[in-house]
Structure formats: C-alpha cells, structure tokens
C-alpha positions as CSV (number, residue, x, y, z in Angstrom):
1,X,1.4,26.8,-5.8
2,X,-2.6,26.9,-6.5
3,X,-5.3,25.5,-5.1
4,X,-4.6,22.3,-6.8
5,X,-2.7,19.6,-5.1
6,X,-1.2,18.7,-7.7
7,X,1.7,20.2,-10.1
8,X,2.4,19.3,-13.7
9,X,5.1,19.5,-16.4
10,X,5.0,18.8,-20.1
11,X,8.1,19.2,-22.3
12,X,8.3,17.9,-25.7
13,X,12.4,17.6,-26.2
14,X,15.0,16.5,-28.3
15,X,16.0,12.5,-27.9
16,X,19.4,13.3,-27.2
17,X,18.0,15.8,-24.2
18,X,15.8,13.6,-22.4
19,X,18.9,12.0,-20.1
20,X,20.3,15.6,-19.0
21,X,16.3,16.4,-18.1
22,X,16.0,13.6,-16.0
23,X,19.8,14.2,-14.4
24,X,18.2,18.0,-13.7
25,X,15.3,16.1,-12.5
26,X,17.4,14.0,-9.8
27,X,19.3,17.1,-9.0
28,X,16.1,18.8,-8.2
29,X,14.8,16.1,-5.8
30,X,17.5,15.6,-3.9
31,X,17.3,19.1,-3.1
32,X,13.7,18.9,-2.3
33,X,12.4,20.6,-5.5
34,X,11.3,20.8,-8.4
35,X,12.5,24.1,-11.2
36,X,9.4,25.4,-12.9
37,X,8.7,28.4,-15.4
38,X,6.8,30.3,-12.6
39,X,9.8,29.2,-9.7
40,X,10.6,26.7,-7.7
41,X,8.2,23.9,-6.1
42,X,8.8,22.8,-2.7
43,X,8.6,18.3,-2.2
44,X,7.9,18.8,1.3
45,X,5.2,16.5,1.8
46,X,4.4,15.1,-1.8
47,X,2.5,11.9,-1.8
48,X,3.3,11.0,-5.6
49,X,5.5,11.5,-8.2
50,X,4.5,10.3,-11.9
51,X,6.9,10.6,-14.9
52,X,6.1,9.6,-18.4
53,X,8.4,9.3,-20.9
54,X,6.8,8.6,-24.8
55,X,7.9,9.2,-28.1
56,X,6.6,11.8,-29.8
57,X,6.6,13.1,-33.6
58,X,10.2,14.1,-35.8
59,X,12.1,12.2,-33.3
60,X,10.8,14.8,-30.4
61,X,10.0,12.5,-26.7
62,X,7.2,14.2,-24.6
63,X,7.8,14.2,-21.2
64,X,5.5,14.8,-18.1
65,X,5.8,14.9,-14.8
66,X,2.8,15.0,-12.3
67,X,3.3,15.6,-8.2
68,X,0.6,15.2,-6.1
69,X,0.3,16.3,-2.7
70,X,-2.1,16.0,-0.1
71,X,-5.5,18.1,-0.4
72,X,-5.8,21.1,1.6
73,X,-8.0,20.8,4.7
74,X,-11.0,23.1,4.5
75,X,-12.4,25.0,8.2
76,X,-15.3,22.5,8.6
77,X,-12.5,19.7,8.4
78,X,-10.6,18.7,11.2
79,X,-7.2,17.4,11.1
80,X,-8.6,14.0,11.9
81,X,-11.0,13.7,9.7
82,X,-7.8,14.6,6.6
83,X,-6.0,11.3,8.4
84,X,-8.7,9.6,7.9
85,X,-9.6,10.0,4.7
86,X,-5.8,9.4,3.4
87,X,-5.5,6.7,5.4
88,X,-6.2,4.5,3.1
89,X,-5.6,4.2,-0.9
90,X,-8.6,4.1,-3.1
91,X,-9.6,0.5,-3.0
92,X,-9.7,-0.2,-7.2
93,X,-6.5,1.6,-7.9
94,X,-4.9,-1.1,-4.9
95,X,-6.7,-4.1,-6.6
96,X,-5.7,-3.3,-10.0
97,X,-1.9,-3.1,-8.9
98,X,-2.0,-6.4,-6.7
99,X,-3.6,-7.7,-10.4
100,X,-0.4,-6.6,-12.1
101,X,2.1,-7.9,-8.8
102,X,0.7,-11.0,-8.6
103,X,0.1,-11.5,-12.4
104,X,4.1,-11.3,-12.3
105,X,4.9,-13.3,-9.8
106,X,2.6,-16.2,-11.3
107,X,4.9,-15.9,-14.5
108,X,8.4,-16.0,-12.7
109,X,7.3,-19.0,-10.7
110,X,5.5,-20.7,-13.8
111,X,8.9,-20.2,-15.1
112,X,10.8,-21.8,-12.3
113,X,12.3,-18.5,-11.0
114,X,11.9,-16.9,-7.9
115,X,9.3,-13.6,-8.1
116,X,11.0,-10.4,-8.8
117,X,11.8,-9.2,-5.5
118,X,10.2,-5.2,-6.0
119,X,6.7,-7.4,-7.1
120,X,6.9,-9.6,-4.6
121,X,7.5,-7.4,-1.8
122,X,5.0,-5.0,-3.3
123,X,2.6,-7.7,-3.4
124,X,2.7,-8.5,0.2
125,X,2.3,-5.0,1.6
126,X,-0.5,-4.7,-0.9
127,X,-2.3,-7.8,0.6
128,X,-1.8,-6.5,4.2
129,X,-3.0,-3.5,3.0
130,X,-6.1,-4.9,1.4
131,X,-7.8,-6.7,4.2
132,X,-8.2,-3.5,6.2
133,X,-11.2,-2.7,4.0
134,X,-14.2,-3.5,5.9
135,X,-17.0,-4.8,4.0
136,X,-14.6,-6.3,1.2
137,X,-14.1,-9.7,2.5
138,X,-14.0,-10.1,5.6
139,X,-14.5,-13.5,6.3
140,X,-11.5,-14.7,3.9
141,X,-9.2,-11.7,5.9
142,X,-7.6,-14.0,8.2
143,X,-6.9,-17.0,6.0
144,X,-5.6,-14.4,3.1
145,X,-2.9,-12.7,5.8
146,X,-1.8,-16.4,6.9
147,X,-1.0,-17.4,3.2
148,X,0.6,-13.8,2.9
149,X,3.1,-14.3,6.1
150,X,3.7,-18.4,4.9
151,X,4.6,-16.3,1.1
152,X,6.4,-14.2,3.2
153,X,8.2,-16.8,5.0
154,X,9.2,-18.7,1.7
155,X,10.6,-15.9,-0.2
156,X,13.0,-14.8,3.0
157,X,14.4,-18.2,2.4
158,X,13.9,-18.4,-1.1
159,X,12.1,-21.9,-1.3
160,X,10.5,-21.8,-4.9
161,X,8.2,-25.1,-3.9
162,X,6.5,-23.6,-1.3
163,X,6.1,-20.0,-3.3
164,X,4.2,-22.3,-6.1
165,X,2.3,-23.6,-3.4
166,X,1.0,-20.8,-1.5
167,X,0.8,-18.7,-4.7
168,X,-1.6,-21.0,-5.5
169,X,-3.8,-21.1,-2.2
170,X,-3.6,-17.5,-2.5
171,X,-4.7,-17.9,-5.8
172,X,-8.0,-20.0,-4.8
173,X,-8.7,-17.5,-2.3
174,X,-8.7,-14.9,-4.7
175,X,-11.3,-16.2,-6.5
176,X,-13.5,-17.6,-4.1
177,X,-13.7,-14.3,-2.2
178,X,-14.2,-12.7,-5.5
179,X,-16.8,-14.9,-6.5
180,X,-18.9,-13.6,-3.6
181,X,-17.9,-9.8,-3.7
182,X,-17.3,-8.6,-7.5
C-alpha cells in the first residue's frame, strides 16, 4: 500500500454484475482482504469501510469502495500521542450523524412507533460519545447523559410514552446548549 491511509476502487459495471461484485466483496472480507489490480489489500486494522453504489449512464452502476486506515506515525510522534489524536471522532462529522439519528427517531415516535433499533442504539453511543468534548458543553454534560441512560432505560423495555418524553427533554436540551455554543 502507499503512503496513503486510505485505498480506493471505482468500477463502472453492468446492472446485472453489481450483486456477484458485492458477493466477491463479502468473500474478500471475511478473508481479511480486499482483491485489487496491483494485489491483494490486507483489513488488518481498517478503521472504515465506505461503499457507494449509483447509477450511472446506458444502464452501467458505478461502484466505489473507500478503506481507510489509521495514519502512519511519524519519528517525532509517539505512540501516545497517535491514541490520542484517534481517540476521538471529528466533532462535526459526530454532530451531523446524531442530526440524522435523532431526526429518525423523532419521526418513528411522531408516528407512534418505537425508534428503529440501529438509530436508536446509534444515537445513544453517539450522545455518550459527545459529552467527552471539553469546551462543547459542559455544563449541560450531566443532565444530557441522565436523559440518555432514562432513553436508554425506556427503549430496553420498549415504553413508547416515556421515549416521547425524554426525546423531548433531550430535545430542549439540544437547543438550549446550542443556543449558547453554535
């Protein structure tokens, strides 16, 4: 592999080829890589894995794959100072998916279902997550992680009242520290 820490596939294929490239693709990672034009990439260690599948022109589908894996440490780095920095994920990218989570777990409850369970549980380690970003909110930390562990609560034992409720709270919360740090 290069320098880069990342790896990257394009194929533009047939429609009708698109399911036996993604059964290749399975294949591949359960053996812990991926086949390439210039050999075989080694998963050990890969922090990502994006796949985008979108039509394309004369019926063709473009496919990509992009695997990212950690960056390389340089001499003047120590191997603490690589933990640290990947300790955490960037700060936007994690708001803007809590955004999307909770966006859908508003609509299931507005709709008097219970969240979808991937969102919801993605939600939660998102918001215990969050408020270990000093300087982002501090002050609304604990009260955010109490509403987060009463969702919690009322999802395990799927009581759609109370996931309105604290929905809601966290809701308020929301806004009000984002009133005072966006």
């Amino acid at each position: 592999m290069s320098m880069s820490n990342k790896h990257k596939c394009e194929r533009m294929l047939d429609k009708s080829a698109v399911a036996g490239w993604l059964r290749d693709l399975a294949t591949d990672f359960d053996r812990g890589e991926l086949a390439g034009e210039a050999g075989a990439v080694s998963l050990e260690g890969f922090k990502g894995l994006k796949l985008s599948i979108k039509p394309a022109f004369d019926g063709k589908i473009l496919v990509k794959l992009s695997v990212k894996f950690p960056k390389a440490t340089t001499g003047a780095q120590t191997e603490d100072d690589d933990d640290e920095s990947d300790a955490l994920p960037k700060y936007s990218s994690l708001k803007k998916h809590m955004k999307q989570t909770f966006k859908a777990i508003g609509a299931a409850l507005a709709a008097g279902q219970l969240p979808p369970a991937l969102e919801a549980q993605s939600f939660i380690a998102d918001s215990k997550l969050m408020v270990s970003y000093p300087g982002k909110g501090d002050e609304f930390y604990k009260a955010y992680l109490e509403k987060t562990n009463a969702f919690e609560a009322a999802l395990a034992i799927s009581d759609l009242e109370t996931l309105k409720a604290v929905h809601s709270e966290l809701a308020q919360l929301k806004r009000d520290c984002h009133s005072r740090y966006a």
